[in-house]
C-alpha positions in Angstrom: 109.0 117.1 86.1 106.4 116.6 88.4 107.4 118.4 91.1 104.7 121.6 90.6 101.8 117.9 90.8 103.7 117.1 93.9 104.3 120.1 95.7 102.0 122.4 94.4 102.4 125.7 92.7 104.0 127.3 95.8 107.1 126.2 96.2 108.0 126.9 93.0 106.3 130.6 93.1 107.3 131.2 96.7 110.6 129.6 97.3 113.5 130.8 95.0 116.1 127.9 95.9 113.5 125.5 95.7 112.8 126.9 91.9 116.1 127.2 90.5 116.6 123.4 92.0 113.7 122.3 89.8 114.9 124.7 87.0 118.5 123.0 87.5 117.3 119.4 87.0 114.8 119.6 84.5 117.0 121.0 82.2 119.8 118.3 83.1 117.2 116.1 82.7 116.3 117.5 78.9 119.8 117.3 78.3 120.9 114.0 79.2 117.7 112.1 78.9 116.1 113.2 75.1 113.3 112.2 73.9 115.1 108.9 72.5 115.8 107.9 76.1 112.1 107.8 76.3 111.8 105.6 73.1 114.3 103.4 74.4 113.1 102.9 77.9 109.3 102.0 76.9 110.6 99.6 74.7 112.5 97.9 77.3 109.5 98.0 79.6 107.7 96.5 76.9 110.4 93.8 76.3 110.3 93.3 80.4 106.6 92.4 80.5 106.2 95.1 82.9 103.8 96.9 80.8 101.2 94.2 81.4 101.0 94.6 85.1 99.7 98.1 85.0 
């Protein structure tokens, strides 16, 4: 998750609510998006063409 990049450390060290939030979706995330999600959606970037704009 990139919300510590985003945010900063603080909300996450300061802000309980704000914590558990991020704690909440990143393991929903984990759980519902695995590692072969990630396989699968490079290659369909790949397949796109998308890949070549960056």
């Amino acid at each position: 998750m990139r919300a510590g990049r985003a945010l900063g450390p603080a909300p996450l060290a300061l802000d309980a609510e704000h914590s558990k939030r991020v704690a909440d979706l990143t393991l929903y995330v984990r759980q519902h998006h695995a590692e072969r999600d990630d396989a699968a959606l490079g290659r369909a970037v790949l397949a796109s063409g998308a890949a070549d704009r960056w």
